[in-house]
LOKE-27339 format. One line per field, with one value per residue: residue in one letter; x, y, z of N, C-alpha, C in turn. Coordinates in pm, whole numbers, plus 50000, padded with zeros to 5 digits. Example, Ala and Ser with C-alpha at 12.3 -4.5 7.8 and 13.67 -1.06 7.14 Angstrom:
! LOKE-27339
r	A	S
n_c1	51319	51285
n_c2	49431	49775
n_c3	50780	50708
ca_c1	51230	51367
ca_c2	49550	49894
ca_c3	50780	50714
c_c1	51320	51290
c_c2	49670	50003
c_c3	50780	50787
//
This chain:
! LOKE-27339
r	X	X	X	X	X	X	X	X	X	X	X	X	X	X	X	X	X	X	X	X	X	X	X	X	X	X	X	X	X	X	X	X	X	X	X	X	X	X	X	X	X	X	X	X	X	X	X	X	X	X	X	X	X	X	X	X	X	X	X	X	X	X	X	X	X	X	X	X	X	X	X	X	X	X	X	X	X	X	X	X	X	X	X	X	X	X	X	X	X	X	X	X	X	X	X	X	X	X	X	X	X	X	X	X	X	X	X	X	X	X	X	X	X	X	X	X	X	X	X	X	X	X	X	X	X	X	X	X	X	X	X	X	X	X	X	X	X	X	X	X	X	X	X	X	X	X	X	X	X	X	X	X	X	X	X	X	X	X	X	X	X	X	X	X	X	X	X	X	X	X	X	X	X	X	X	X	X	X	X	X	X	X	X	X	X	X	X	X	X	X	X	X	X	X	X	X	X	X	X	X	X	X	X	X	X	X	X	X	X	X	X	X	X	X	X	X	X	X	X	X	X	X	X	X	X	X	X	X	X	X	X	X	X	X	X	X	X	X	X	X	X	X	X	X	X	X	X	X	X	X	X	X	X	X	X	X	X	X	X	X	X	X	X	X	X	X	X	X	X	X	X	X	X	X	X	X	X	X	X	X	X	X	X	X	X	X	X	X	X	X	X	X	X	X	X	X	X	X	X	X	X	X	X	X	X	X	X	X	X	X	X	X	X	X	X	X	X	X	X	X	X	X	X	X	X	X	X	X	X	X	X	X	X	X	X	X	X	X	X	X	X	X	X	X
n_c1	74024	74155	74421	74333	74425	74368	74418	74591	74893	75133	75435	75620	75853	75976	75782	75651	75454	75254	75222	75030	75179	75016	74838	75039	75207	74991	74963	75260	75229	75042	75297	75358	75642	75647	75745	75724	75488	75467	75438	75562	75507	75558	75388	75116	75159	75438	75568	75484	75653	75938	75963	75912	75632	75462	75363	75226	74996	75020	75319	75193	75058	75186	75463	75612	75856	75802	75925	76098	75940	75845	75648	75439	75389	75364	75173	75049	74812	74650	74393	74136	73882	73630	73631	73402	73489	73797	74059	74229	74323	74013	73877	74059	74135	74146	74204	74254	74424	74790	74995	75258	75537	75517	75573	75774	76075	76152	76337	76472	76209	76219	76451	76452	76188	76321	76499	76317	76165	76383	76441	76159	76215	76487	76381	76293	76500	76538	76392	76389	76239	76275	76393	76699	76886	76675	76556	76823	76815	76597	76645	76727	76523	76337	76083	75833	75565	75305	75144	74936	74809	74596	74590	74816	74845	74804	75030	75233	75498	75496	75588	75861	75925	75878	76070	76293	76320	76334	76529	76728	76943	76897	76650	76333	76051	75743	75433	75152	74922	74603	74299	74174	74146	74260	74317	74490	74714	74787	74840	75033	75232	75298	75383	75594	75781	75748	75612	75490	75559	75317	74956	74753	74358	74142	73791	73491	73232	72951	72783	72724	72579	72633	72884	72913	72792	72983	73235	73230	73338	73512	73508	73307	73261	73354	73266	73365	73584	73701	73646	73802	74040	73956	73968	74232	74377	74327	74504	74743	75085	75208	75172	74797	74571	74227	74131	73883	73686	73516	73176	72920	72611	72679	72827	72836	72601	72573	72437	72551	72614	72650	72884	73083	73070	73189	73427	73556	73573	73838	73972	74195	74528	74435	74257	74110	73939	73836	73758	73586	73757	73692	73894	74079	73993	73776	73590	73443	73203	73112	73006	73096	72926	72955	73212	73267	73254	73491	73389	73186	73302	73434	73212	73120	73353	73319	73096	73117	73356	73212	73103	73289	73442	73724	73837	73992	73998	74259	74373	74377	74364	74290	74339	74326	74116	74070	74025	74157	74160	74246	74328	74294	74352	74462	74731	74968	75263	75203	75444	75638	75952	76174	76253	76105	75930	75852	75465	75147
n_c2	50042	49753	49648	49465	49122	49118	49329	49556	49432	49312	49312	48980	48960	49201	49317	49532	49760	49715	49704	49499	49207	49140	49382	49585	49509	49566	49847	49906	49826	50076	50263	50333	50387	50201	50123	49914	50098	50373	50582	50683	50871	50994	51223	51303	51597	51603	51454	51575	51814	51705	51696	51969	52012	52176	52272	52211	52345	52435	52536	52782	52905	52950	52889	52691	52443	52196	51998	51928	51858	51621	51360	51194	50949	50914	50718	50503	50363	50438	50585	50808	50842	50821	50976	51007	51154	51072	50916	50770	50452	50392	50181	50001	50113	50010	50053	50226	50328	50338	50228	50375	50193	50054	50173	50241	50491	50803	50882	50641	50591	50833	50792	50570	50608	50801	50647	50438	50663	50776	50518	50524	50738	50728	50574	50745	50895	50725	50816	51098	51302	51427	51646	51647	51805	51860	51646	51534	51777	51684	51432	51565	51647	51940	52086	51912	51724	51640	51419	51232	50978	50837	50923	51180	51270	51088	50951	50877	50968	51248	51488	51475	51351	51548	51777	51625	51623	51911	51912	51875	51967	52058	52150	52368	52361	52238	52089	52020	51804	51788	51586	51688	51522	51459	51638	51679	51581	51802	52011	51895	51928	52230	52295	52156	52272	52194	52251	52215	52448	52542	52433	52248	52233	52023	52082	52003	52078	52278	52218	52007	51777	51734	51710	51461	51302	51351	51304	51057	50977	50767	50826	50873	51122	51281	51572	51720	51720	51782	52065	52146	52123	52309	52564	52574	52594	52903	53050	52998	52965	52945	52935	52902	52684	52636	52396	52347	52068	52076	51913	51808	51836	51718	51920	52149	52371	52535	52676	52954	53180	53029	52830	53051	53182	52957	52900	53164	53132	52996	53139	53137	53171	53130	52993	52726	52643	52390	52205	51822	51605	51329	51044	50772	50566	50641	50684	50501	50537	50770	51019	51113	51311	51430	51623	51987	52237	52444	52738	52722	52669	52894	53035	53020	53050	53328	53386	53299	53440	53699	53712	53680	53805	54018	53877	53804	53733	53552	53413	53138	52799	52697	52463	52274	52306	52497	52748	53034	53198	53439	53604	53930	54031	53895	53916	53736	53687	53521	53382	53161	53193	53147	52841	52831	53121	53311	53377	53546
n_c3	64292	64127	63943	63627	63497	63239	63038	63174	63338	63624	63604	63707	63733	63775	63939	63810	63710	63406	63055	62909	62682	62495	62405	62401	62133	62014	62034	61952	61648	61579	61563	61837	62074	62345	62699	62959	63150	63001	62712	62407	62099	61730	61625	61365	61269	61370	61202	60960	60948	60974	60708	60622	60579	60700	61021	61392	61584	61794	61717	61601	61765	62008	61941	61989	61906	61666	61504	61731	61942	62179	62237	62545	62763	63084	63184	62994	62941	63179	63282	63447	63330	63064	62796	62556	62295	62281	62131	62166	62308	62503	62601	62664	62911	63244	63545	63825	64022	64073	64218	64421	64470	64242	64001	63741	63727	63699	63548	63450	63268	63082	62982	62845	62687	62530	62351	62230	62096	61944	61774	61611	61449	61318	61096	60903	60814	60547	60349	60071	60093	60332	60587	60655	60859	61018	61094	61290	61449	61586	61725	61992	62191	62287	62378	62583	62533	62786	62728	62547	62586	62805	63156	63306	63540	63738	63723	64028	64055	63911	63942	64000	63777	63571	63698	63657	63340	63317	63366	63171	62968	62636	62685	62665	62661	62875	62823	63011	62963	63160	63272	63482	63703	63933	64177	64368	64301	64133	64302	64421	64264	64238	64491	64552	64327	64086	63868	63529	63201	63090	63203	63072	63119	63035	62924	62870	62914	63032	63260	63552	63430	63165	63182	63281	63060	62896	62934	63045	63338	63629	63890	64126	64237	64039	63916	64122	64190	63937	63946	64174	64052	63869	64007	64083	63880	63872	64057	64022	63989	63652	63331	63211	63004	62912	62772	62553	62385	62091	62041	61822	61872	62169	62312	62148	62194	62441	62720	62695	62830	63117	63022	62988	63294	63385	63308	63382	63611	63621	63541	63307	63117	62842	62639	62448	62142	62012	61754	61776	61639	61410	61452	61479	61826	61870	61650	61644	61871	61761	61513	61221	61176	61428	61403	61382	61165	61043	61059	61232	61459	61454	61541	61777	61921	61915	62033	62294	62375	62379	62606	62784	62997	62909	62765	62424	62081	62000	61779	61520	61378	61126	60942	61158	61302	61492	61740	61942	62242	62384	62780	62830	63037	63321	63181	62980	62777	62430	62317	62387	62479	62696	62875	63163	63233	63449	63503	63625
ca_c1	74002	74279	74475	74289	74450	74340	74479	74743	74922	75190	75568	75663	75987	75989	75669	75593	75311	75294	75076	75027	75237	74883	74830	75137	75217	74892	75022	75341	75137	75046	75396	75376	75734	75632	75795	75680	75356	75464	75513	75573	75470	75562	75263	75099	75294	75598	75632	75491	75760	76073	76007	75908	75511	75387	75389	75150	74881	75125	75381	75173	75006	75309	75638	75684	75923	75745	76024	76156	75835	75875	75448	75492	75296	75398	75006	74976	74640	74548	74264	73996	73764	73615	73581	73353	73555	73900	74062	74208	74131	73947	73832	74156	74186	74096	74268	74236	74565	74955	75098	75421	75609	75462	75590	75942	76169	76178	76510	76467	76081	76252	76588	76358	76101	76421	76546	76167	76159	76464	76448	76074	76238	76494	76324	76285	76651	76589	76314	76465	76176	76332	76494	76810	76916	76539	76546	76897	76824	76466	76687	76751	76336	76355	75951	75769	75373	75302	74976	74941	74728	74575	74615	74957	74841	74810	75163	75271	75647	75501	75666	75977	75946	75939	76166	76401	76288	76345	76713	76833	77003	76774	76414	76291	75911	75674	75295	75070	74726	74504	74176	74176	74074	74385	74347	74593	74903	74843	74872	75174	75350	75309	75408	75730	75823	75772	75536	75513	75560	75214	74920	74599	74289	74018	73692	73449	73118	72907	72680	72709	72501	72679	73052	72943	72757	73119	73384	73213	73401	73457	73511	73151	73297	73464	73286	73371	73709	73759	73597	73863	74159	73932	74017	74338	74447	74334	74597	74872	75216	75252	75089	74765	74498	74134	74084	73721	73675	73379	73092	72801	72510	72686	72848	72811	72527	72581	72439	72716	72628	72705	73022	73156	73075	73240	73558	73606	73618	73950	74060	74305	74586	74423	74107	74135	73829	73873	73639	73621	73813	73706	74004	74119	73914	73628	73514	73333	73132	73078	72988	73178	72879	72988	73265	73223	73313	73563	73307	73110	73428	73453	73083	73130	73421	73252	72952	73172	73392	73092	73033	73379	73505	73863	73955	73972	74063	74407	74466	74295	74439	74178	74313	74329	73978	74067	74042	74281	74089	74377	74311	74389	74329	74553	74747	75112	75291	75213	75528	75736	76071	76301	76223	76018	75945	75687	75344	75073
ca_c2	49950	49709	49647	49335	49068	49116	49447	49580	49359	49319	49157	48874	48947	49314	49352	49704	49738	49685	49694	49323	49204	49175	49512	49634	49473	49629	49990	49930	49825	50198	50346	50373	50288	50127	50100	49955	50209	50437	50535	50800	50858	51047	51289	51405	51733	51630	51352	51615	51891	51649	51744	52097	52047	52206	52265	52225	52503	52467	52622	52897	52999	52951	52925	52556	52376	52101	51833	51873	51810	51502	51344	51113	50968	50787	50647	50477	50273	50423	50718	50809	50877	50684	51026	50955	51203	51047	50866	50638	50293	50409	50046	49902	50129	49946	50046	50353	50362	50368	50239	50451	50094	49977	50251	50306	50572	50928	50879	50499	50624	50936	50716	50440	50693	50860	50539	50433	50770	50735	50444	50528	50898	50633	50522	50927	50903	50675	50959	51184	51419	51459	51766	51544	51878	51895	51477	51543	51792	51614	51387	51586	51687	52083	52097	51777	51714	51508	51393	51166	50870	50783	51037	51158	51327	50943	50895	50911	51013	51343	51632	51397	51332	51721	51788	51550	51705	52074	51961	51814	52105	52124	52173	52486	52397	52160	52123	51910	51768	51682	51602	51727	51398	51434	51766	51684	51641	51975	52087	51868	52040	52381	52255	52066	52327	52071	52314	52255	52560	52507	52295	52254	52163	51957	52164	52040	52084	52375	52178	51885	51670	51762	51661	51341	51257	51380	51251	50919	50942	50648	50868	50934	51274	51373	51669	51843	51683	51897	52230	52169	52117	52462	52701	52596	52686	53041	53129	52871	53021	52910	52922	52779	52686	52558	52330	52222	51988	52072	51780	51813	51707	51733	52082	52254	52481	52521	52802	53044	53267	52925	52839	53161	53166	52853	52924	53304	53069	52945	53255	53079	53304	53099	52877	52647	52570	52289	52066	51693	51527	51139	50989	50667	50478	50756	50685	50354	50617	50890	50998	51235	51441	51520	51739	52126	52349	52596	52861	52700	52679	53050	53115	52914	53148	53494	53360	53254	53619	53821	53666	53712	53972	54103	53776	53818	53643	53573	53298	53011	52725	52654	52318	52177	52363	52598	52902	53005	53330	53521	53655	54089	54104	53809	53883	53657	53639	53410	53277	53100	53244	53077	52851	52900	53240	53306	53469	53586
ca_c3	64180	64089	63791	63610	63453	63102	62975	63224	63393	63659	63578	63799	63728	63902	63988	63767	63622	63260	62967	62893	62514	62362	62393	62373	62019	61891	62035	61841	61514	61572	61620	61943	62128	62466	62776	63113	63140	62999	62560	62280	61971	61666	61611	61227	61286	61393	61063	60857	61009	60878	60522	60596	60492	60807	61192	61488	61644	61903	61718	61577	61855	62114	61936	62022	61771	61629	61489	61873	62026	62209	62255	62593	62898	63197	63197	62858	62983	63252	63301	63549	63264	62922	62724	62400	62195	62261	61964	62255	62326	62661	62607	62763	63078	63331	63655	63887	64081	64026	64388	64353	64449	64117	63893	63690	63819	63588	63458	63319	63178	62926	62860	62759	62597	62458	62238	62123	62008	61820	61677	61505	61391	61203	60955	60816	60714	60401	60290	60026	60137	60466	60598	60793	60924	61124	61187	61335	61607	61646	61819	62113	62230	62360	62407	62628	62563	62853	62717	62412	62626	62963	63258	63312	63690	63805	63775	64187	64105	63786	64013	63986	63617	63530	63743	63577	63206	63323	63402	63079	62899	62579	62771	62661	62778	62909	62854	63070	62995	63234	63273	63625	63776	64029	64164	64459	64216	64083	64401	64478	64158	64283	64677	64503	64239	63960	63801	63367	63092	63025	63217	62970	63149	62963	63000	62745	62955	63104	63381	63559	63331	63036	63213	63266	62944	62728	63034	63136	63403	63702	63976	64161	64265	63930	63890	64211	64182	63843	64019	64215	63961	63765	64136	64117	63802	63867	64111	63995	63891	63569	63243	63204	62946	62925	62622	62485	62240	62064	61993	61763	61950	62288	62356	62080	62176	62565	62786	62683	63005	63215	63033	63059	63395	63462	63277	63451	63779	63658	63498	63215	63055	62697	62600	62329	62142	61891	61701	61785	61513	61353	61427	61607	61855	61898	61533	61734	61933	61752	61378	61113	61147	61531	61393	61328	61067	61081	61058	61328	61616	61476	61564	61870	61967	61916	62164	62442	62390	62380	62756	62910	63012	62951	62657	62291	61972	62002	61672	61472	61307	61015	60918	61283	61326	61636	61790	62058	62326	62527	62848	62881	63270	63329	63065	62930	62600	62392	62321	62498	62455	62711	62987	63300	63274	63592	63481	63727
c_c1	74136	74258	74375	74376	74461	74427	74610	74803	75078	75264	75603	75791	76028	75910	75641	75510	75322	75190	75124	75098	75121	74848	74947	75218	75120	74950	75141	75308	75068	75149	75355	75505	75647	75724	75746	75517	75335	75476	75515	75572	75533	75446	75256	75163	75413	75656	75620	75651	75925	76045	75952	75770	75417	75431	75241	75074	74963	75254	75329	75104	75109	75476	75701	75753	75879	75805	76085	76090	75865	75724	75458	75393	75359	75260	74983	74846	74576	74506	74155	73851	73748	73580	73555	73432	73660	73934	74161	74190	74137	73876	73878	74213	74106	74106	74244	74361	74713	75008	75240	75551	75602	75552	75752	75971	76115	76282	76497	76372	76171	76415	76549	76292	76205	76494	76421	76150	76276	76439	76290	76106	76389	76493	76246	76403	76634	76486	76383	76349	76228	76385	76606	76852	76751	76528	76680	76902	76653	76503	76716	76578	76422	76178	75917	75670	75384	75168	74932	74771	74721	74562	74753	74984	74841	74867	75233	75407	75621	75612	75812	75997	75976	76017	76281	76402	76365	76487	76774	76828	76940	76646	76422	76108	75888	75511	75264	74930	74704	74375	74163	74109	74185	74408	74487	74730	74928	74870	75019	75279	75374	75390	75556	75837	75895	75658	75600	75498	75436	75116	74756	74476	74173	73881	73623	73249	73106	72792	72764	72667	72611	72847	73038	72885	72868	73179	73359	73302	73366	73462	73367	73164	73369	73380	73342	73547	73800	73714	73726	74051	74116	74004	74146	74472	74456	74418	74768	74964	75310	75152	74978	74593	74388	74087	73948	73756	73545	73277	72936	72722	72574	72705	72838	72724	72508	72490	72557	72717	72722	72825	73084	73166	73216	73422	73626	73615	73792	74072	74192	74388	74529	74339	74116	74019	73867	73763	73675	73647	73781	73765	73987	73964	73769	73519	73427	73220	73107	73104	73101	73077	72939	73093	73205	73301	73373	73490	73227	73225	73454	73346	73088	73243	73387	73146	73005	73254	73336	73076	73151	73459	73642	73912	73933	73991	74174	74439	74389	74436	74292	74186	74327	74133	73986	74075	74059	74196	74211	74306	74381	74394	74472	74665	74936	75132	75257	75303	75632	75895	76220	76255	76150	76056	75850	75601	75290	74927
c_c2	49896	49698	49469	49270	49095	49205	49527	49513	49381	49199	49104	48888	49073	49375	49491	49658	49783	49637	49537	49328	49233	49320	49648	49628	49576	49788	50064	49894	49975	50274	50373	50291	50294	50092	50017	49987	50323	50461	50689	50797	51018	51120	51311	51515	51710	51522	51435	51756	51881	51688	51842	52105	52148	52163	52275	52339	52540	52592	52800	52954	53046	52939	52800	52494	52252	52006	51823	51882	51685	51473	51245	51108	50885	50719	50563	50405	50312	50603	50669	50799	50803	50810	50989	51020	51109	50911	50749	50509	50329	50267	49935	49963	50087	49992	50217	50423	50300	50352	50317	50301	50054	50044	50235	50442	50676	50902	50749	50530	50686	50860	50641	50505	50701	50762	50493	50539	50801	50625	50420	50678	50787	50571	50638	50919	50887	50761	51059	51309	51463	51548	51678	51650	51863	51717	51491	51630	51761	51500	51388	51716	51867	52131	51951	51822	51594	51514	51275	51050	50882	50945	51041	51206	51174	50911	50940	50984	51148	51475	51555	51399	51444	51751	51739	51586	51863	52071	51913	51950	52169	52135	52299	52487	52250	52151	51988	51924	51732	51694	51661	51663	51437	51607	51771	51674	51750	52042	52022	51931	52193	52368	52211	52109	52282	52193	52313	52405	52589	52380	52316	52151	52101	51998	52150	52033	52223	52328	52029	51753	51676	51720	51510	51258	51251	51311	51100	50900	50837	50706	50921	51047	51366	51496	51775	51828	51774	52028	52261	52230	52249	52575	52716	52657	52867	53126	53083	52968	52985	52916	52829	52781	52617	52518	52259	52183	52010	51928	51813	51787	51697	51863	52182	52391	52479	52666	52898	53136	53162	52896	52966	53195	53081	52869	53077	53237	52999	53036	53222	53189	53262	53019	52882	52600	52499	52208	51947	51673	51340	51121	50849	50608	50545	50729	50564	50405	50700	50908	51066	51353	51546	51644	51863	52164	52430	52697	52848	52719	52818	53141	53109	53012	53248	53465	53412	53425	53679	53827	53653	53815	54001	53975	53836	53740	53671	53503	53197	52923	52653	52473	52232	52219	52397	52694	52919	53156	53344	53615	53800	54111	53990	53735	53783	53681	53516	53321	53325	53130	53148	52977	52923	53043	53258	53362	53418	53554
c_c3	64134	63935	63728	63507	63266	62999	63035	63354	63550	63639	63673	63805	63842	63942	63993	63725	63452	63173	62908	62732	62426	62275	62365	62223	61943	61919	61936	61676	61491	61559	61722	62033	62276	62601	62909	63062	63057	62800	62548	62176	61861	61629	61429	61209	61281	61284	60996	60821	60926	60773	60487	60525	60598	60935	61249	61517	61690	61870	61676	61653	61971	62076	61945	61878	61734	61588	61603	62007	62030	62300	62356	62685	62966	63215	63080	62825	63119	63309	63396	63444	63132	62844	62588	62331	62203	62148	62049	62254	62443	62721	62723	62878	63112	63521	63713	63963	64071	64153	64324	64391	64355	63983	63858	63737	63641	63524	63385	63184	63067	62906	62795	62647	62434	62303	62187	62056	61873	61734	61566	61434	61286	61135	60890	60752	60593	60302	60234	60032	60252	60488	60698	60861	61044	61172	61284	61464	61638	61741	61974	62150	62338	62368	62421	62593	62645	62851	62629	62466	62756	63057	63328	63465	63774	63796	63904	64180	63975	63866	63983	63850	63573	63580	63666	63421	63199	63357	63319	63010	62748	62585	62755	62721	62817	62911	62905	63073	63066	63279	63454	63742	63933	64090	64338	64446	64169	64146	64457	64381	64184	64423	64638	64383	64126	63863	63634	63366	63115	63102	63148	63095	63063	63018	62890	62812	63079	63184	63374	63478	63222	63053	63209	63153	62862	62802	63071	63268	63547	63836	64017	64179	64176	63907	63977	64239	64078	63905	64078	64166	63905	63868	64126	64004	63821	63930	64077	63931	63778	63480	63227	63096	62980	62764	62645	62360	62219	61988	61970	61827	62127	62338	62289	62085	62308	62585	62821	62842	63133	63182	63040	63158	63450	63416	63315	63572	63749	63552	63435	63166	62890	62708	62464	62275	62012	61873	61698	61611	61463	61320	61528	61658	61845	61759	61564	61847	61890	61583	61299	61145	61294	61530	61382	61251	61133	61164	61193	61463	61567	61566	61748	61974	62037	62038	62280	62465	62462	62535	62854	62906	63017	62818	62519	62196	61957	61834	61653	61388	61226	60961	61038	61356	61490	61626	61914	62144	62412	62655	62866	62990	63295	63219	63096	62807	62540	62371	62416	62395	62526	62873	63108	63315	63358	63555	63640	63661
//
C-alpha cells in the first residue's frame, strides 16, 4: 500500500517521506516538534515534573526519571492498525511501508528530535513554578519512549536508531512500544543486538474476534502476525511487558481462563493493565463511559492473577488508573538501575 498524496507525502527535493505542512502545522498546534517522519512531544508528566507536581507510572513502578524522559517516534503517521482506543489521529495513517531509501538516517532523526525538544522545554524557563535545576538536565534525555504515535517497528533502519541512543553517554534506558504488527524487526533487534531496556507489547484482546474489533487492524494476517511478536517475547533477552488497555464494552469482561492463557504464552517479566483514557482523537469513537474505575482495573487485576500462575500484584498508579502484575518464575527487578542489565 503506497503513501497517498493527501496526508503523507514525499519531498521532491530529497525524496523522504514526509508528513505533508497541513498536517504537520496541526501536529505543532499540539506541541508536537516535527521532523521529516518522525516527532516528540513533551508528555503531561514530564510538564508536570518541571515544577515538581508529580511523576509518571513509569517512574514509580520502574525508576525512570520523568523530566529526562525524552517521548519520540520515527513513524509519526504511520501504523498497521486504526486502534479505537488511541487518542491518535489513526485517521491520517494512511501508508503501510517505509522503503528504507525513503527514510532519515538515526543520527539526523534524534539531533532533529533533540532541538524540537528543546526548543518546546524553552518556554518552561519564564515559569516561576519551574524547577530550572530539573528543566536544565531535562535537556540532556537519559530514558527514550519510542512510542508516542504511529508504529515505531516500521521504521527499516530501528536496530540502527537504538543503537545510536544506547551510545550517547546519558542513556540509562530505552522502552519500545509496539503493537507487534512487525514481528520480523523484533527479531532483527535481537539478531543485531539493538535490543531496548524495555519492549511493551500491546495485548488488549483474548480471541481473535475481540483483536480485531479493538486493533482494526489492515493487515489480513495481523493476528497471527502478533502470536508471533507474543512467542517471541517469551524467550527474548531483555525486559519485556504486556500492556492492555482496558475498554468498557470491549475487553473489560474477557474469558479470564483465555487471557491468561494467552498471556502465559508470552511469559512477560510485567503486565500492565490500564483503563482506556478520553483523551485526544479516540473521544470521536468512543464515550467517557468506556473508561473504568480504579476499583474496577483493581477487580480486573485480581481475576486475571487468580488465573496465572507464578505473577502477583506488583504496584498501581490510582490517578493514571493502573495496575502493574510481576512475574515470580521469570522473575527481574523492577528497577532499572543502570543500563542494559541482561534478564532471563
Amino acid at each position: 500500500m503506497s503513501c497517498s498524496g493527501e496526508h503523507v507525502s514525499h519531498s521532491t527535493e530529497n525524496n523522504l517521506i514526509q508528513i505533508t505542512p497541513q498536517l504537520k502545522s496541526r501536529l505543532q498546534k499540539a506541541k508536537y516538534g516535527v521532523f521529516n517522519h518522525s516527532a516528540v512531544e513533551l508528555c503531561h508528566w514530564t510538564k508536570k515534573s518541571f515544577s515538581n507536581e508529580g511523576d509518571c507510572y513509569k517512574h514509580k513502578f520502574y525508576g525512570i526519571s520523568t523530566h529526562r524522559c525524552m517521548e519520540m517516534t520515527p513513524t509519526a503517521m504511520n501504523c498497521e492498525n486504526r486502534c479505537v482506543y488511541c487518542w491518535r489521529p489513526t485517521e491520517f495513517y494512511d501508508t503501510l511501508e517505509m522503503p528504507a531509501e525513503l527514510v532519515d538516517e538515526p543520527d539526523a532523526i534524534v539531533h532533529q528530535l533533540m532541538e524540537e525538544r528543546r526548543k518546546l522545554i524553552m518556554g518552561f524557563y519564564g515559569s516561576k513554578r519551574t524547577d530550572k535545576g530539573k528543566l536544565d538536565e531535562s535537556l540532556l534525555p537519559a530514558h527514550y519512549a519510542i512510542s508516542l504515535s504511529g508504529e515505531p517497528t516500521m521504521y527499516p533502519k530501528l536496530p540502527q536508531l537504538i543503537k545510536y541512543l544506547k551510545g550517547l553517554k546519558a542513556t540509562k534506558s530505552i522502552f519500545l512500544v509496539t503493537n507487534g504488527q512487525e514481528p520480523e524487526m523484533l527479531q532483527r533487534l535481537a539478531a543485531e543486538e539493538a535490543l531496548p531496556t524495555q519492549i511493551y507489547l500491546s495485548t488488549n484482546a483474548s480471541n481473535k474476534k475481540m483483536f480485531y474489533q479493538i486493533n482494526r487492524p489492515r493487515h489480513r494476517d495481523a493476528w497471527e502476525r502478533w502470536h508471533t511478536s507474543l512467542r517471541f517475547l517469551a524467550t527474548v533477552d531483555t525486559r519485556t511487558v504486556l500492556r492492555m488497555t482496558l475498554i468498557r464494552e470491549y475487553n473489560d469482561n474477557p474469558d479470564f481462563g483465555e487471557l491468561a492463557d494467552l498471556m502465559a504464552q508470552g511469559n512477560p517479566h510485567f503486565i500492565e493493565l490500564k483503563s482506556y483514557m478520553h483523551i485526544g482523537m479516540s473521544t470521536k469513537r468512543l464515550e467517557q463511559d468506556n473508561m473504568l474505575e480504579m476499583h474496577e482495573v483493581r477487580e480486573f487485576a485480581n481475576k486475571l492473577c487468580s488465573r496465572l500462575h507464578g505473577f502477583s500484584i506488583m504496584d498501581e498508579s490510582e490517578i493514571s488508573r493502573i495496575v502493574v502484575l510481576q512475574n515470580n518464575r521469570r522473575y527481574t527487578d523492577r528497577w532499572i538501575k543502570e543500563y542494559l542489565t541482561q534478564v532471563h
